[in-house]
N, C-alpha and C positions, 0 to 999 in steps of 0.2 A: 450675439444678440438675436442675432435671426433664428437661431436653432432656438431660442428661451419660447421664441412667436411660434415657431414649430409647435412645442410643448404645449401650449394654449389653445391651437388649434387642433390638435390630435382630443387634447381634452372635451371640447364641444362638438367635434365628429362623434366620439363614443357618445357622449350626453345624447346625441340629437338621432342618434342609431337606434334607438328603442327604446321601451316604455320603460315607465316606472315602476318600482314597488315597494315597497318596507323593505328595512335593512333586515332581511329574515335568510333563511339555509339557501343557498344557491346561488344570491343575489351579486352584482357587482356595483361598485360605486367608483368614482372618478372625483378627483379633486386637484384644484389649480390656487395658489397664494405663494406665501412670504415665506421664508425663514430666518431667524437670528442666529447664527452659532456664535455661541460666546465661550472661548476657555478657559477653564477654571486652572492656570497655570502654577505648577510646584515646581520649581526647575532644581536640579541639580548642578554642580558644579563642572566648568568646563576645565577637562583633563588637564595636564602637565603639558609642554610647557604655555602658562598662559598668568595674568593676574590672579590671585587668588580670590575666593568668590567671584568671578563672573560666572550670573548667570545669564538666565533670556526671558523675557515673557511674550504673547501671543496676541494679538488684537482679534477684535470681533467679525465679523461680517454678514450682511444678508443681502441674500439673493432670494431669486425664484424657484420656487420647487412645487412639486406637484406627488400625487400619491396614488395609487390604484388598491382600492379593496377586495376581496372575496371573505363571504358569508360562510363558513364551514359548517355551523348550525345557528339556529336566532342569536344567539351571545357570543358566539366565537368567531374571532374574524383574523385573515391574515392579509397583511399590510405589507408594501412594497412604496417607501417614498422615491422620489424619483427627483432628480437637479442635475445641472453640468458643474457643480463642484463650488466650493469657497476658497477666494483670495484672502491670505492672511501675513501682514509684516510681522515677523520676530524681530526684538528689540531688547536691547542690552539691559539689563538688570543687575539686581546686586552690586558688585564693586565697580560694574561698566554700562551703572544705570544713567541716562545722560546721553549716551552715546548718537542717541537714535536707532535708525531699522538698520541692522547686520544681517539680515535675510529676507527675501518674499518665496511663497510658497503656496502650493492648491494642492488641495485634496478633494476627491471625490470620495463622499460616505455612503456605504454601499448596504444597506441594511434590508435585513428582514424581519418583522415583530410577530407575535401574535397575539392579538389584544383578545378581552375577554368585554363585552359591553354589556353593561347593567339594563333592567328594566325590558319593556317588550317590546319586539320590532318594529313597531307604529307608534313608540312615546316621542311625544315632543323632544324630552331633551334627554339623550342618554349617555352620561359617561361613564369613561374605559379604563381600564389597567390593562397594560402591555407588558412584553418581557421578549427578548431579539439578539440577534448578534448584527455590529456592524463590522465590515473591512471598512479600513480610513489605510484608500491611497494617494501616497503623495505624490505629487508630479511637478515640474517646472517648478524645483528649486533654484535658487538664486543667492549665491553671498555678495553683499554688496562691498564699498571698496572700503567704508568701515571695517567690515571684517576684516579685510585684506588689509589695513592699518593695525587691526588689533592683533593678529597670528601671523604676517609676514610682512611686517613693512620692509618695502625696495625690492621686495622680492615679489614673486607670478602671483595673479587673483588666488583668492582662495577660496576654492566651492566646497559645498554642503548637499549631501541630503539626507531626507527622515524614511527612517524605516516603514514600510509600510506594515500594519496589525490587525487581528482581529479583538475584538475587544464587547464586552456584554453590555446590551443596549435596554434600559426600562422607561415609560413610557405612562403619563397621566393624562388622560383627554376628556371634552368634551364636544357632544355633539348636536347642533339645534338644527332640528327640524321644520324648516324654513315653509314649507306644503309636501307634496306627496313624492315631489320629485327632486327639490332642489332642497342642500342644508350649508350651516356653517361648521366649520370645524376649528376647535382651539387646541393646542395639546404642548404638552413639556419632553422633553426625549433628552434624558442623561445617557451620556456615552462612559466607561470607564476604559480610559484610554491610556497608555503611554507607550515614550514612542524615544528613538535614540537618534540625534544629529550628528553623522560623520563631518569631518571637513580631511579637505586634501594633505591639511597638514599633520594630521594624525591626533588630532586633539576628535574627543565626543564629548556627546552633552545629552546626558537622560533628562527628559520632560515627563511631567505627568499631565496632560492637558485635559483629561476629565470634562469634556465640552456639553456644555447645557443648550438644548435647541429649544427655540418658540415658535411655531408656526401657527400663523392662522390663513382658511386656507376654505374659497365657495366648494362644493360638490354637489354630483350631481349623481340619482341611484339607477340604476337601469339593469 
């Protein structure tokens, strides 16, 4: 939590470093808000030997995130969002729907866009189409003793973990010009994602998690 306060405060350091001016060729902007990642989960079936049809699905999360701009020319801009990652339970599906959470997991999405912003660098409100790659790495997996019930009961935990991937990232936003220095930002970021669950016992399980982001998010241009 202290590093999120970090984030916030680096954010209003750069704000409060220098002047403002239109989102135009040179420029940088800073931004600090929300995000929702939500999975759009298609799971595959978990290998041999296991139930047939289990599968898994992904819960949501949001956190704090923040983003840093550069201006390349008045409409084209490249983006760099920025968070310490999303905690997310996987949870039994299909024939082992019921079961509750058989895993928790973080990832950190690591992307780069380049947006393209409509209208001219002093409009009030200008939205953007983007297009990016993210890496989505996962870290601090966890099988819980669910799992370990469902691929070895009596027998040692059973851990997991997800492959980490690069994956193509596109991007619909908008942007309100608040005064000369300060704005709001909205925007949507589809990830195309999929990703493969080892566990210790030699069973996997391919996901397509496809994850829809929303953020909205103050900035500041300087």
């Amino acid at each position: 939590m202290n590093t999120k306060f970090q984030l916030i405060g680096l954010t209003v350091v750069l704000a409060a470093s220098s002047g403002a001016f239109a989102q135009k060729a040179g420029s940088f902007s800073a931004q600090i808000g929300a995000t929702r990642l939500a999975p759009s989960v298609s799971s595959g079936n978990l290998t041999a030997p296991s139930l047939p049809n289990s599968q898994a699905t992904v819960n949501s999360d949001t956190e704090l995130t923040g983003a840093v701009n550069y201006m390349l020319t008045d409409n084209v801009a490249l983006s760099v969002p920025l968070g310490f990652g999303f905690r997310h339970d996987v949870s039994g599906a299909g024939a082992i729907a019921g079961v509750g959470t058989i895993a928790t997991t973080k990832v950190i999405p690591i992307t780069l866009i380049a947006q393209y912003r409509f209208l001219a660098p002093d409009a009030t409100l200008r939205p953007y189409v983007g297009a990016g790659v993210t890496y989505a790495r996962f870290y601090d997996t966890n099988g819980t003793a669910v799992l370990t019930g469902l691929t070895s009961p009596g027998g040692a935990a059973t851990t997991i973990s997800f492959q980490s991937k690069w994956a193509p990232t596109l991007q619909l936003g908008l942007t309100y010009n608040l005064n000369e220095k300060w704005y709001l930002d909205a925007s949507y970021t589809k990830t195309f994602l999929k990703t493969t669950g080892t566990l210790s016992t030699g069973q996997t399980l391919d996901m397509r998690l496809d994850p829809n982001s929303y953020t909205v998010a103050v900035g500041y241009k300087f």
